[in-house]
C-alpha positions as CSV (number, residue, x, y, z in Angstrom):
1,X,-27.0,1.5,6.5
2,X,-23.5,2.7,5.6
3,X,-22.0,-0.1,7.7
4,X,-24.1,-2.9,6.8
5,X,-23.0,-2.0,3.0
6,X,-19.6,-2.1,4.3
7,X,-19.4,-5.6,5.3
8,X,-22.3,-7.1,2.8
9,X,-20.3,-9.9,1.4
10,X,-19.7,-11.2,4.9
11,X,-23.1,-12.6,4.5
12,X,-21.7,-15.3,2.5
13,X,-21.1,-17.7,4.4
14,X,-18.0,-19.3,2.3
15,X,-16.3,-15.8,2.3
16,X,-17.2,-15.3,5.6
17,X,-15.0,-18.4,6.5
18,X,-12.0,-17.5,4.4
19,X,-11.7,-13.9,5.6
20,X,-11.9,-15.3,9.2
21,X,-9.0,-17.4,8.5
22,X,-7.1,-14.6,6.5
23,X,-7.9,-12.2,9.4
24,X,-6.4,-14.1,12.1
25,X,-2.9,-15.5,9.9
26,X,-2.5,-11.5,8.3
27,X,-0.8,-10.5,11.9
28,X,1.6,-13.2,11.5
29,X,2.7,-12.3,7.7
30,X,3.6,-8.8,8.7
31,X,5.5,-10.3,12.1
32,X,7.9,-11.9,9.5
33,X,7.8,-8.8,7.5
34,X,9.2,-6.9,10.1
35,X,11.5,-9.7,11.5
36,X,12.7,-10.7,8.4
37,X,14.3,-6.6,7.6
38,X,15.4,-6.1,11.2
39,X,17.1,-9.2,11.0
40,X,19.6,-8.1,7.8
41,X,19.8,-5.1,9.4
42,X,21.1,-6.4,12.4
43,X,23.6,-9.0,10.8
44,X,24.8,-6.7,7.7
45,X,25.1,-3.7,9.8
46,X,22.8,-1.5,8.3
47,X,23.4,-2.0,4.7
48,X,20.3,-0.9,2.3
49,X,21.9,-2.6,-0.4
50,X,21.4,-5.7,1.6
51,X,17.8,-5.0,2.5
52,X,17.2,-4.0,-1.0
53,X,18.7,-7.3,-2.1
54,X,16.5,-9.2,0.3
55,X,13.7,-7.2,-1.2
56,X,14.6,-8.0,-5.1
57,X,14.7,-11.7,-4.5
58,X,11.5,-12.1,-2.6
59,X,10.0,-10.4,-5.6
60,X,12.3,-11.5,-8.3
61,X,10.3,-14.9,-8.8
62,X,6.9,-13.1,-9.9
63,X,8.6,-11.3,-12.5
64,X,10.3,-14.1,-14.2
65,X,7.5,-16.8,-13.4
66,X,4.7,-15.0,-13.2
67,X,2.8,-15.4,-16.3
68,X,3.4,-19.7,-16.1
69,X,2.2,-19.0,-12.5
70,X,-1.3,-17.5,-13.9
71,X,-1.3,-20.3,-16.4
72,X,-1.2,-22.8,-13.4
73,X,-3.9,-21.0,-11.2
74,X,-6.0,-21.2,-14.6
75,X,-5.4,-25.1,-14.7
76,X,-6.0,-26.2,-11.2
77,X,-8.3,-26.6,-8.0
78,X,-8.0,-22.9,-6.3
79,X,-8.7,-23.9,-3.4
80,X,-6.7,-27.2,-3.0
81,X,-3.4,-24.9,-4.6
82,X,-3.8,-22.5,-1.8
83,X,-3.6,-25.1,0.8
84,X,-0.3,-26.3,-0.7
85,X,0.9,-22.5,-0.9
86,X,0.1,-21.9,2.3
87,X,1.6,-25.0,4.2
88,X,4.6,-24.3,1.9
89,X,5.4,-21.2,3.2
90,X,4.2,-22.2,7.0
91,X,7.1,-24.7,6.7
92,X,9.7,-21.9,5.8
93,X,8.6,-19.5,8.3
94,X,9.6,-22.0,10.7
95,X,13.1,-23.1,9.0
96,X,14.4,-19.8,9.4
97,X,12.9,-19.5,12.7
98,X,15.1,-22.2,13.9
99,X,18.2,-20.8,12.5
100,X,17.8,-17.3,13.8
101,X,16.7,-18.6,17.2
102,X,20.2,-21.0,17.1
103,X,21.8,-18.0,16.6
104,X,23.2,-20.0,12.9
105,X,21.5,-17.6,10.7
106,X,23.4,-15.6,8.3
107,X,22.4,-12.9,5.5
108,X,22.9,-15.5,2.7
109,X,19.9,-17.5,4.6
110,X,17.4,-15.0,4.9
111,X,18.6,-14.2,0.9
112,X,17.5,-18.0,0.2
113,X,14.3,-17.7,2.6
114,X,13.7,-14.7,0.5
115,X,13.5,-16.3,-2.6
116,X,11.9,-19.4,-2.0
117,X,8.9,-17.6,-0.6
118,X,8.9,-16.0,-3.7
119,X,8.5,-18.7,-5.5
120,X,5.8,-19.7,-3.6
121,X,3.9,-16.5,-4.1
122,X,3.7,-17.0,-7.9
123,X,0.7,-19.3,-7.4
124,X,-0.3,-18.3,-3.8
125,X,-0.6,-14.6,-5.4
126,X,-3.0,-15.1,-8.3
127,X,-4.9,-17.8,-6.4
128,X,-5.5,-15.9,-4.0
129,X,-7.2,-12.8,-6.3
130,X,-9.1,-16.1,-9.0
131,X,-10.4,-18.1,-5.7
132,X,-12.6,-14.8,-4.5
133,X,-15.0,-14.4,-7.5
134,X,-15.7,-18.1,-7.4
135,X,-17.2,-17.7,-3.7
136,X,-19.1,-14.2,-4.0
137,X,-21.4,-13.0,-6.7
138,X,-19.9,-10.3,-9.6
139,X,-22.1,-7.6,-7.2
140,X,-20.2,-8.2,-4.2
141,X,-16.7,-8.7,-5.6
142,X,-15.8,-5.3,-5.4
143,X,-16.6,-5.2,-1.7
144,X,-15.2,-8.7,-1.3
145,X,-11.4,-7.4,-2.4
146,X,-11.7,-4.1,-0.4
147,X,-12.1,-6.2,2.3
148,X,-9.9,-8.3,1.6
149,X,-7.5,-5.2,1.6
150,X,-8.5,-4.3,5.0
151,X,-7.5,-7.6,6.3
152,X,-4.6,-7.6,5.0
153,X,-3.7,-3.8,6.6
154,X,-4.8,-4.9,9.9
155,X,-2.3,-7.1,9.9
156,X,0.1,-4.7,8.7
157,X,-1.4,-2.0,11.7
158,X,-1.2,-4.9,14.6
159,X,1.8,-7.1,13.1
160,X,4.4,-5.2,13.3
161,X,3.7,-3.4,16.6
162,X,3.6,-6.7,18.2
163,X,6.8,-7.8,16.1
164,X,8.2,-4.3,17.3
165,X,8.0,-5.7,20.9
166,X,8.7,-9.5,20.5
167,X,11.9,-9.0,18.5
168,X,12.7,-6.0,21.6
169,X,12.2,-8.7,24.2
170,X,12.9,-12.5,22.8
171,X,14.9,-11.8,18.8
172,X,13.4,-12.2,15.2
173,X,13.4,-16.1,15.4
174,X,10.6,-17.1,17.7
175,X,8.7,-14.1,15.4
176,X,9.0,-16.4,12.3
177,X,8.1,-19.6,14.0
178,X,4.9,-17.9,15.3
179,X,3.9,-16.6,11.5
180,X,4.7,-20.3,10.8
181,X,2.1,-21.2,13.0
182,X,-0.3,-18.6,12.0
183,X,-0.8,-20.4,8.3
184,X,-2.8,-23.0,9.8
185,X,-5.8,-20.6,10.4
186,X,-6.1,-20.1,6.7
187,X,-5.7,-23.9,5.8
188,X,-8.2,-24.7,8.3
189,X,-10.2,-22.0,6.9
190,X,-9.8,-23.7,3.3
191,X,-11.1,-26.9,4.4
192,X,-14.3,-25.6,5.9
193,X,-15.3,-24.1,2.7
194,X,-18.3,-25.7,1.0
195,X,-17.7,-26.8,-2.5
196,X,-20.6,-27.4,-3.8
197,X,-21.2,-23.3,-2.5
198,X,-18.5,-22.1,-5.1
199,X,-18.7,-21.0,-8.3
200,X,-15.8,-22.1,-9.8
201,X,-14.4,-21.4,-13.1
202,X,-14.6,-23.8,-16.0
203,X,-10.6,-25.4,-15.4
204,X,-8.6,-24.9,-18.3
205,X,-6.9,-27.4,-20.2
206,X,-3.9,-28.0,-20.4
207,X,-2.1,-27.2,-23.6
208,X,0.3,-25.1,-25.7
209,X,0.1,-21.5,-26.0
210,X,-1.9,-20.4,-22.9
211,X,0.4,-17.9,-21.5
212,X,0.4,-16.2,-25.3
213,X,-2.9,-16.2,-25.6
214,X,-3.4,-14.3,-22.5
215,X,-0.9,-12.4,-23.6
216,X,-2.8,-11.3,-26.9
217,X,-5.9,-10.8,-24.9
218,X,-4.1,-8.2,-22.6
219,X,-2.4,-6.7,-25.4
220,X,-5.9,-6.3,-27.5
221,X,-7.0,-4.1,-24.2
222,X,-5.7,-0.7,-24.6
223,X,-7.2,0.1,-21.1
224,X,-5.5,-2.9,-19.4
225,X,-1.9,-1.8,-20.8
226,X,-2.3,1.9,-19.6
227,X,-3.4,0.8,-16.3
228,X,-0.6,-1.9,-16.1
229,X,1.6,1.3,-17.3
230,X,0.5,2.6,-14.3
231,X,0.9,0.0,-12.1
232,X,4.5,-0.4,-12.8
233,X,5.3,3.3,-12.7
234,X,4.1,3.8,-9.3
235,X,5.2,0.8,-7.9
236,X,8.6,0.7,-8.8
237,X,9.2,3.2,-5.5
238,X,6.1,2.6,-3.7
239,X,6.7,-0.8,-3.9
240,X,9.8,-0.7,-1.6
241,X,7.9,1.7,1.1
242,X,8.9,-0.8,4.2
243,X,12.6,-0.6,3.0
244,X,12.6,3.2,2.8
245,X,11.0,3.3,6.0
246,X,12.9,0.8,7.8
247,X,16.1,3.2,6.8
248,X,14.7,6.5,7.7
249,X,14.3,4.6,11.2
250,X,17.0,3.2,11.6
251,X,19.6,5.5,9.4
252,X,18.2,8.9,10.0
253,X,16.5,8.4,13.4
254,X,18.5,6.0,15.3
255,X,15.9,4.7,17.0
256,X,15.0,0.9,17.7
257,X,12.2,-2.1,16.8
258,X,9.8,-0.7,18.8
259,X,9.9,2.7,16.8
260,X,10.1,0.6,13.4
261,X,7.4,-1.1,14.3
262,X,5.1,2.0,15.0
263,X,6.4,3.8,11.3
264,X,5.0,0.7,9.6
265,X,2.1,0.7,11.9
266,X,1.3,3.9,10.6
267,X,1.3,3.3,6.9
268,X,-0.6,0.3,7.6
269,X,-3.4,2.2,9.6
270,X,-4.1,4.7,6.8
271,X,-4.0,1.5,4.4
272,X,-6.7,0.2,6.7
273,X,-9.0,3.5,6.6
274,X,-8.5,3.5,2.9
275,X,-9.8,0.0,2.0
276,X,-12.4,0.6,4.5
277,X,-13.2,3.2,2.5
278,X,-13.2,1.5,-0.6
279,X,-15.5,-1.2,0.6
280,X,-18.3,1.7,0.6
281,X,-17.8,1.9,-3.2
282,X,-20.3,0.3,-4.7
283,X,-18.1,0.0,-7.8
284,X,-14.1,1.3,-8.8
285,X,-13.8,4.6,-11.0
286,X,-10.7,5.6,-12.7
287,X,-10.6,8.9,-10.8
288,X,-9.8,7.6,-8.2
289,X,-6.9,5.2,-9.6
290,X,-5.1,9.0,-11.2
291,X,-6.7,10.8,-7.5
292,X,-4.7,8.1,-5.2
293,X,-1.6,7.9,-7.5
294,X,-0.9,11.4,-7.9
295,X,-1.4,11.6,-3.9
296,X,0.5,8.8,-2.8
297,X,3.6,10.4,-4.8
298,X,2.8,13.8,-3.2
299,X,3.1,11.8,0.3
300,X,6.4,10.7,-0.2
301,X,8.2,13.7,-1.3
302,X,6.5,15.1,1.9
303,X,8.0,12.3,4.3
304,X,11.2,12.7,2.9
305,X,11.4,16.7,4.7
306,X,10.0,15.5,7.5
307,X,12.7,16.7,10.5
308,X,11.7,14.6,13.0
309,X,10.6,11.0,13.8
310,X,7.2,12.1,15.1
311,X,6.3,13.9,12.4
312,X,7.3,11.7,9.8
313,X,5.3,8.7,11.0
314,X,2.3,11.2,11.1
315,X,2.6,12.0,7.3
316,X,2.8,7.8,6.9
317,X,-1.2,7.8,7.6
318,X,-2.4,9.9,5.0
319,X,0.4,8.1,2.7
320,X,-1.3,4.9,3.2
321,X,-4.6,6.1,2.7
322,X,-4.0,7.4,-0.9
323,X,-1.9,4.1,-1.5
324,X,-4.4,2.0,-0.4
325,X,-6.7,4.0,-2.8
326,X,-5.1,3.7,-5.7
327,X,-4.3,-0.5,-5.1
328,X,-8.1,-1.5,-4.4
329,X,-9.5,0.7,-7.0
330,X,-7.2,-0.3,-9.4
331,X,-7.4,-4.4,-8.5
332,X,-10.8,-4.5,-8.8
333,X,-11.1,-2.7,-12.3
334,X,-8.9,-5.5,-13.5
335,X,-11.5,-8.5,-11.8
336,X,-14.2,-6.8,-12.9
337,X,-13.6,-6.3,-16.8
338,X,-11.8,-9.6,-18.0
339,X,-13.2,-12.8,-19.3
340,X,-13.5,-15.4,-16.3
341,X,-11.3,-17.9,-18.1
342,X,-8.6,-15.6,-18.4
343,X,-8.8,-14.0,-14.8
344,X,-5.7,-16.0,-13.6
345,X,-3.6,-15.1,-16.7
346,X,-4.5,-11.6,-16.5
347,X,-4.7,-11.0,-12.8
348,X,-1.4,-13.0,-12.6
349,X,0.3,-9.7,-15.6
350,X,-1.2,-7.6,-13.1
351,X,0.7,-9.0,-10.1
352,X,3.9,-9.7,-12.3
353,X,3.7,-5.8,-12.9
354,X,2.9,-4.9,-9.8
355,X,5.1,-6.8,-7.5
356,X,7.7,-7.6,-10.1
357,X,9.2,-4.3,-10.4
358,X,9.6,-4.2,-6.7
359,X,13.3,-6.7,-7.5
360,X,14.1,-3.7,-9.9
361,X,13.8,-1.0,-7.7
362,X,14.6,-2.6,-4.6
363,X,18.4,-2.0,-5.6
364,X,17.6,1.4,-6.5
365,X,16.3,2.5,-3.4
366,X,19.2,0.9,-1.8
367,X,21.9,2.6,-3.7
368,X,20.4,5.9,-3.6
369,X,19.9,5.6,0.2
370,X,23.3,4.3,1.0
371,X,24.6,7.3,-1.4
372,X,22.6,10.2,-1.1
373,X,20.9,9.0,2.4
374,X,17.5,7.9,3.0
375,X,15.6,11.2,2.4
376,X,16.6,11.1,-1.4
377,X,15.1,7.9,-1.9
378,X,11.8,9.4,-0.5
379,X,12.3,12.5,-2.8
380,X,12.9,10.6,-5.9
381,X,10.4,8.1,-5.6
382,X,7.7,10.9,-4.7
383,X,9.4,12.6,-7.8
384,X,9.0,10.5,-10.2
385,X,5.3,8.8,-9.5
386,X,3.9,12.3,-9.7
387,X,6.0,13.2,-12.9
388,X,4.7,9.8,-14.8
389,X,1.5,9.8,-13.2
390,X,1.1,13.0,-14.4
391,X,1.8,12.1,-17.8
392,X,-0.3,9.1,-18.1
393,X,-3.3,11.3,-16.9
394,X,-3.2,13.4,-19.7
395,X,-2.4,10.5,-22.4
396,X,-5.5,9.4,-20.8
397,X,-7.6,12.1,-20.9
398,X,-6.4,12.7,-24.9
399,X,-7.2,9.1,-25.9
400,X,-10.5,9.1,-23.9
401,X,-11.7,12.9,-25.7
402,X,-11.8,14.1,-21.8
403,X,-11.5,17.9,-21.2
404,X,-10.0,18.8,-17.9
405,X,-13.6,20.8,-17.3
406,X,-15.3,17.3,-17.3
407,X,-13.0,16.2,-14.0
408,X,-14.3,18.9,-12.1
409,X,-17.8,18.8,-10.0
410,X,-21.0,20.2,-12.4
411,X,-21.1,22.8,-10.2
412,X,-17.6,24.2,-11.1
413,X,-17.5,22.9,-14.8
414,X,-18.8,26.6,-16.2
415,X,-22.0,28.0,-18.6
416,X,-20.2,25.8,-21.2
417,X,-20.5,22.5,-19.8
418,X,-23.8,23.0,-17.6
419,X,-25.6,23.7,-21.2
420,X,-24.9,20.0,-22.6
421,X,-27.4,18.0,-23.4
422,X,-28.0,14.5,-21.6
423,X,-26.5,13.1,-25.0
424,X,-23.3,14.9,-24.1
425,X,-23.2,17.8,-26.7
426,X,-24.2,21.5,-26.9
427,X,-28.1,22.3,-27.5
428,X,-28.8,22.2,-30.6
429,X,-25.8,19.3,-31.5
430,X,-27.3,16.7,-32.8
431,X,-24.4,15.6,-35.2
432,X,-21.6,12.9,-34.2
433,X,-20.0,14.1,-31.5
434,X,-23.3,14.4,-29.4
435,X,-23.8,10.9,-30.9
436,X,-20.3,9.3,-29.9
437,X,-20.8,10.9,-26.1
438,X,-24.0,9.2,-26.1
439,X,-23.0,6.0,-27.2
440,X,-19.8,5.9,-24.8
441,X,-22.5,7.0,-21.5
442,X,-25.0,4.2,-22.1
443,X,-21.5,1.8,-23.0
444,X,-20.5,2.4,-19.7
445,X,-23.5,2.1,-17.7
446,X,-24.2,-0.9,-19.6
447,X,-20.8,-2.4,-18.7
448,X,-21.3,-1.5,-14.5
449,X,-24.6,-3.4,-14.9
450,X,-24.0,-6.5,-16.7
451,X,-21.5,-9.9,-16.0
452,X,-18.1,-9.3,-16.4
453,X,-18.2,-12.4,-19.3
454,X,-21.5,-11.4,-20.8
455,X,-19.9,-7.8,-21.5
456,X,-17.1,-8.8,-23.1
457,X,-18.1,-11.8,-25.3
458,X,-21.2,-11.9,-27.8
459,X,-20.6,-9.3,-29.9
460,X,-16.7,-10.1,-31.1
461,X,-13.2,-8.4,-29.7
462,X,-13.7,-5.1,-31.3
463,X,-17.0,-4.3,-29.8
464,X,-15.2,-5.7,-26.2
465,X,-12.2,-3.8,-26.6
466,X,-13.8,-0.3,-27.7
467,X,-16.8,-0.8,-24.3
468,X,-13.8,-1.0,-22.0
469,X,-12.3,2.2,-23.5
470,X,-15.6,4.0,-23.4
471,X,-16.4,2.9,-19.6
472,X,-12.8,4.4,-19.0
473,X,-14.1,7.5,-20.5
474,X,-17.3,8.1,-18.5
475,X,-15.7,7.0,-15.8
476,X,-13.1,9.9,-15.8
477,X,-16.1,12.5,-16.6
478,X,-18.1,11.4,-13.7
């Protein structure tokens, strides 16, 4: 039963397709991952400010273009942009191929490689999260991105193993070409998709003033701009956790590819566990966006005093795990509670966030490597996601009336709580704050039952804004 809940949106046939097609070209994206550090290493002798740099300008795009990206994936055919993406960044995969494998390449190309995939990624990114509600139902969306998650962390479990060993035995350029290669799966995958099967969103027209209108709707969401909050806190380190492993490796260690390849293979299997996890959900709860924040941070500041090799890439599982955790849970709460017609605008702030503070502390993680070594950048990063996260929680928890006693199970919560009433107040209460706790309970399970769109139009942007809120609230409680 458990597994066949696991994989239920597999049973649509037009997500079927498309995960078959990301499944098979994920492998490839994490080959070129892996490739693409190795090979600055190798040609600026070990320099984290040059991996960092590498790093910042992949990202740097998003963070600058992000929001017009949204706009466009709002605008346009999903599917038919992905297709272009995706051949796009087939056709740079093999260009620096070439280079490396003429033995012409040079840090300055893989910068410019760097940055043009970037570029790419500000449409291929939020068209990628818009183009899965139109083929599953609101119901299976949750399960639909957790998958989507896993495939994606396969890739990052078998991708760079296999990188670990290609670039060992024939160098990082035949690695890109093959990754170059691998995008064909998913564009043959896009054109076997049935149209008339999607659900698509109404297109939106072109005119002035989009991005700031999806800016005003994001900024009338309390909810959304603490969780973006969020976002950006944790990711500023986490983030960059290839480049801090790829120095612990090869800075601290002294080992080779091969043993690269296995770190990273690590993190990625614990990814995998986690959104297989997550696909068992049948819906995200804030608990466990705070739960696999908080841990993740924990996980780093316990890799960085790890002595040896072996038992740092053991502490890399249960790091991906809680990372993992936090990312799916925290993705689909933002698919599941905007307005359709603003999913690429918003989902595209949520990537800009997300990914765009990776070119910011890229550098950082860099500089405090190359200064204080490796196992600093590890400590701070750990350091500071658990110091903000920390924070946020209990903002949080103030702003949502949550008592630390509510987070714990019923069985621990003490006399006190066990004698509430259903309504959510003492026996005997029955004046507004019983009221209010009743009111934000049925607002919540009235939100995890209806359409994203029907809950938040109909009765005006207050009403929408204050449901989110409340859902946030019950969903800390329970």
């Amino acid at each position: 039963m458990r597994r066949a809940a696991m994989f239920r949106s597999l049973s649509v046939r037009n997500y079927r397709i498309y995960a078959l097609g990301q499944l098979i070209s994920n492998p490839g994206t994490w080959m070129q991952r892996i490739a693409q550090d190795w090979l600055v290493l190798q040609l600026s002798g070990g320099s984290g400010i040059a991996l960092g740099m590498t790093t910042a300008l992949q990202f740097l795009p998003m963070l600058f273009f992000g929001l017009w990206g949204g706009a466009m994936v709002d605008r346009f055919d999903k599917r038919k942009l992905l297709m272009l993406t995706q051949a796009s960044m087939g056709v740079l995969a093999v260009g620096l191929g070439v280079l490396a494998v003429l033995g012409a390449a040079e840090v300055w190309h893989v910068y410019v490689f760097a940055f043009g995939l970037g570029m790419i990624t500000v449409l291929d990114n939020p068209g990628r999260q818009a183009f899965v509600p139109e083929m599953v139902d609101r119901d299976l969306l949750p399960n639909a991105i957790a998958l989507n998650s896993a495939s994606f962390q396969l890739g990052r479990v078998t991708g760079p193993a296999v990188a670990g060993v290609l670039i060992g035995l024939i160098g990082s350029g035949p690695v890109f070409m093959i990754n170059g290669l691998s995008f064909a799966f998913t564009i043959v995958a896009l054109l076997m998709i049935r149209t008339a099967d999607l659900n698509p969103t109404e297109r939106l027209p072109r005119g002035k003033g989009q991005i700031r209108e999806g800016l005003r709707y994001i900024g009338g969401r309390r909810d959304l701009v603490l969780l973006l909050v969020l976002a950006g806190s944790v990711q500023f380190f986490g983030a960059n956790g290839q480049t801090q492993i790829a120095l612990m490796v090869n800075n601290v260690f002294e080992t080779g590819a091969e043993a690269f390849g296995v770190a990273a293979a690590a993190l990625a299997v614990g990814a995998l566990a986690g959104a297989l996890l997550a696909a068992r959900r049948e819906r995200p709860r804030l608990k466990l966006v705070l739960i696999g924040s908080m841990g993740f941070g924990v996980a780093q500041l316990v890799a960085g005093l790890m002595p040896g090799y072996v038992a740092f890439v053991l502490v890399l599982v249960p790091m991906g795990v809680l990372f993992m955790t936090f990312v799916t849970t925290l993705n689909a709460t933002f698919q599941m509670s905007v307005d359709p017609q603003m999913r690429g605008r918003v989902m595209s702030m949520f990537l800009l966030v997300f990914m765009g503070v990776a070119p910011i502390g890229a550098p950082v993680v860099g500089l405090i490597a190359d200064v204080f070594g490796p196992q600093a950048s590890l400590f701070t990063g750990g350091a500071v996601t658990m110091v903000v996260v920390s924070v946020l929680s209990v903002l949080l928890m103030r702003t949502k009336g949550v008592a630390v006693r509510d987070l714990l199970p019923r069985r621990r919560r003490g006399p006190e709580a066990e004698q509430r009433v259903p309504g959510g107040g003492r026996p005997g209460d029955h004046g507004d704050g019983a009221d209010r706790e009743q009111h934000q309970h049925g607002a919540a399970q009235q939100l995890g039952a209806r359409p994203a769109e029907e809950a938040l139009t109909g009765e005006g942007p207050d009403h929408q804004h204050r449901g989110a809120e409340q859902q946030q609230g019950a969903e800390l409680r329970g």
